[in-house]
N, C-alpha and C positions, 0 to 999 in steps of 0.2 A: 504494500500500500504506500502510494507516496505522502511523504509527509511532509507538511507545509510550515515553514518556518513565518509566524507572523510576526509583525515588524509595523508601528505606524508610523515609524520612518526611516527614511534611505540610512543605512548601516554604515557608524565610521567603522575602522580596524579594531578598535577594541569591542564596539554592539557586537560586529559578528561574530569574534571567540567565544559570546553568552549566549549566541542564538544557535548554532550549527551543533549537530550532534555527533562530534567526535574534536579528539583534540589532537594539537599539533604537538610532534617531542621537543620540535625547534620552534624559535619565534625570535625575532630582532627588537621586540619591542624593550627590551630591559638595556637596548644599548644604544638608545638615543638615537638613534637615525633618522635626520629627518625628512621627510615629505615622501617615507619607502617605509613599506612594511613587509617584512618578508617571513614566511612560515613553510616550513619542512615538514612532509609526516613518510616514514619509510612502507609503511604499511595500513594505510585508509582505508577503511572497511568498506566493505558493501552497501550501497545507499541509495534513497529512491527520495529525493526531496526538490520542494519550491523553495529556490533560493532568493531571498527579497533582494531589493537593489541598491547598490552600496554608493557612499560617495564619491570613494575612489576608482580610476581606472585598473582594472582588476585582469591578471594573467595567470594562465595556468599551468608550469610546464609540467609536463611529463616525465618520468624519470625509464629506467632500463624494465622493471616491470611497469608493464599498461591494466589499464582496465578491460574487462571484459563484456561484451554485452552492452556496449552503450548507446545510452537514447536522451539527445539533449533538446530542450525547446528554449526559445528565445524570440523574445522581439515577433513571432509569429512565425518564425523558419524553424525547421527542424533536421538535424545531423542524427543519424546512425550508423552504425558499424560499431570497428575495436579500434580502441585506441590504439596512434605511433606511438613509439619512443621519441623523445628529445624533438619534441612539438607543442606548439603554442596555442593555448585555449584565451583568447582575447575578447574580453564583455568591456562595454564601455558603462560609465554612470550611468542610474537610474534605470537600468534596464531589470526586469526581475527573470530568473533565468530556473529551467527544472532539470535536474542532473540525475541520471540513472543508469548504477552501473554493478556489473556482477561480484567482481572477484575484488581483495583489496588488494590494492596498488601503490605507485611511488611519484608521488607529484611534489611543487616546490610551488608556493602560492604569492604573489608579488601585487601590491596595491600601493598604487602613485598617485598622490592627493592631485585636487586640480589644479593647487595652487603652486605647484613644479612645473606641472604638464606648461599652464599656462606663463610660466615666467621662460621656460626654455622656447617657447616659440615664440613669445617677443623678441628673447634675448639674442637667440640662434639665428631666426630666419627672418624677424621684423613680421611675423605675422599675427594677423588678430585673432587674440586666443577663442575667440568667440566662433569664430568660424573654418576653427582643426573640430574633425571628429575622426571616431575610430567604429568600425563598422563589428560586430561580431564576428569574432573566425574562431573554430573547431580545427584540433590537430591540423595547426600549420605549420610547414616546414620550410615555406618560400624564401626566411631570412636567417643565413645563419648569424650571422652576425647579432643579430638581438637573440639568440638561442647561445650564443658566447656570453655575452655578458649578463644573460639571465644564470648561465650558469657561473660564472664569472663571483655572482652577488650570492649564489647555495654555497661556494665553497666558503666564501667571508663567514657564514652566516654557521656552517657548519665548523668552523675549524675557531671557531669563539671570536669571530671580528678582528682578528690581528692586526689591520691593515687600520683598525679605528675610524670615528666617524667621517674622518678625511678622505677613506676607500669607500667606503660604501658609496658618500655624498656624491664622491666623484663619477663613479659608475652608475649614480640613479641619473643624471643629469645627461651622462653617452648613452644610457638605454634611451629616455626617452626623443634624443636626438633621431637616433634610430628608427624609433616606434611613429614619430613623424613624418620622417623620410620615406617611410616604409611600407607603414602599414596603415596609414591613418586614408582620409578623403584629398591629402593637398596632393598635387599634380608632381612626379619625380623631377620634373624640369625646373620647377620652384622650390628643392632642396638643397637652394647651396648656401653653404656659412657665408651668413654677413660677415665681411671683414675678413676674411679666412687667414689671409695671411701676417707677416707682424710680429714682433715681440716684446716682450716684457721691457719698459724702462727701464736705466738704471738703477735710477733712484727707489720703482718700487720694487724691484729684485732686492735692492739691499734692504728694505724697509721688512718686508717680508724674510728674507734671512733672518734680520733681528728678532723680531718677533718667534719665529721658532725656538731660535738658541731662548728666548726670555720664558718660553712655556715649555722646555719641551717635557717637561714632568705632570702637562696634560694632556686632557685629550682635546685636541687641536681641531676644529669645525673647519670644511670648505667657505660656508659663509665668512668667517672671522678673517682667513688667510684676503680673501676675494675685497673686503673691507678695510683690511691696510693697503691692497694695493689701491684701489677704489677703483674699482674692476665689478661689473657682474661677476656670479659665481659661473656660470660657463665661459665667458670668454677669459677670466683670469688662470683656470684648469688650462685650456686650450694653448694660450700665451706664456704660461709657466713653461709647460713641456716642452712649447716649440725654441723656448729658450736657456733651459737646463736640460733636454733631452731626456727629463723624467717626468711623470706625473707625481702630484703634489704629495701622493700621501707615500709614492716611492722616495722624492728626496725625503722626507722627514726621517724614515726611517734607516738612512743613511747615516743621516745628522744623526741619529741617537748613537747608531751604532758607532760613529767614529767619538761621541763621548764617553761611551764605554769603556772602548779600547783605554781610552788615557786614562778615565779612575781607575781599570784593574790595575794599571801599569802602577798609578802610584799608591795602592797596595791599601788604604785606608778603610772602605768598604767589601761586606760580604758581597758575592756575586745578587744575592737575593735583594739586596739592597740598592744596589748598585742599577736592579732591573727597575725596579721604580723611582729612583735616581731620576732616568733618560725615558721613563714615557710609557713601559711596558708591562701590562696589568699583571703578570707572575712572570719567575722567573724561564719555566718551559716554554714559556712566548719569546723571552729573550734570548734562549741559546738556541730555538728555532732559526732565527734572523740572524743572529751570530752568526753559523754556522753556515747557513746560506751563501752571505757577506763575504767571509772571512775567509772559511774553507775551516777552521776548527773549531771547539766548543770555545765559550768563557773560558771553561775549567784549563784545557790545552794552552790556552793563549797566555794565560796568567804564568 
């Protein structure tokens, strides 16, 4: 029997973890991410439900097990068959949508407030966010590049956010880039970077440098970096890279690790110490990165 989630209104990310009847193992909501919510389940049971319609723009990938037996409605269209692997279930706002499927399965679930969607198409392409939409699509496989960085944000999300609010931020801003270009209603011939090319000033390169080395014992936001250069948060991500050859939340974690190196060197701090020292929430996040960087652990290096 299907069962009907009711709702008297459009569900943000937190309404619908209290409305849906299963829970996620993972969920991004404890680590601050903003204007992305992202939620894992390895094993989703079997379900036959009306799902009401949320605020955010809502994706749903699939992982290596599929679902079985599915019968989806939306919007007045309807999809059947089995699920692909590593394809994209895409509902736009406000839409209420009835999912029904046999066997439990492995999805990765991703909700983009409007209030990104809408800043990245001003910010990106100068278009009015009033008239981007995104049409409903069932196991799509048309783009890999937004099935990268959908995957891109499960391993963040899975491996406890390493990369901090500064990776995520980053990567919600190149999805939805993507998800414009791509998949939404604007014409491919009207997706090209305002501005495209360019780099960072001097002055807010170094501005930004500073600021890192002054925090790097927290967790450092895309908005805040984008704010001292006084840059939107997409084209200052953009203009970063194109001028350090990294993205933001890979220099940071550069900078920590070459601070590291120097406190172990001068012997005063425990390596545990030493990881929240430069930025990095326990110490197995740190000899992770270490080790990456480096080539040996803290422990070897010391």
């Amino acid at each position: 029997m299907t069962r009907r989630l009711h709702s008297p209104k459009l569900l943000t990310p937190d309404d619908r973890l209290r409305h849906i009847p299963y829970a996620f193992r993972h969920t991004s909501a404890p680590l601050g991410w903003q204007g992305l919510r992202v939620e894992y389940e390895s094993k989703q049971p079997a379900s036959d439900i009306v799902h009401p319609p949320l605020t955010c723009l809502w994706l749903v990938l699939t992982g290596e097990t599929c679902a079985e037996g599915t019968d989806h409605r939306c919007d007045d269209a309807r999809h059947q068959g089995n699920g692909l692997p590593h394809a994209v279930n895409l509902l736009p706002p406000g839409i209420e949508s009835q999912w029904r499927w046999r066997n439990t399965f492995e999805s990765t679930h991703y909700q983009l407030s409007p209030a990104l969607v809408a800043k990245v198409a001003e910010e990106a392409f100068d278009f009015d966010p009033a008239r981007v939409h995104f049409p409903g699509r069932y196991y799509d496989q048309s783009s890999p590049e937004v099935i990268h960085t959908l995957t891109a944000l499960r391993h963040e999300l899975l491996t406890g956010g390493p990369g901090g609010r500064l990776c995520a931020e980053s990567l919600a801003n190149v999805l939805v880039v993507q998800l414009i270009r791509q998949l939404s209603n604007r014409p491919r011939e009207n997706g090209e970077i305002r501005g495209a090319g360019g780099r960072l000033a001097r002055q807010a390169l170094q501005a930004v440098e500073e600021y890192i080395h002054a925090h790097l014992d927290q967790s450092i936001s895309l908005a805040e970096l984008a704010a001292v250069a006084h840059l939107s948060e997409f084209h200052f991500a953009r203009l970063f890279k194109q001028t350090t050859g990294l993205p933001p939340h890979q220099f940071v974690i550069h900078v920590r690790i070459e601070r590291a190196k120097r406190l172990i060197t001068a012997g005063r701090l425990s390596l545990a110490q030493i990881a929240l020292e430069v930025g990095f929430s326990d110490q197995s996040q740190f000899t992770r990165h270490f080790k990456r960087l480096v080539g040996v652990t803290p422990k070897r290096f010391a």
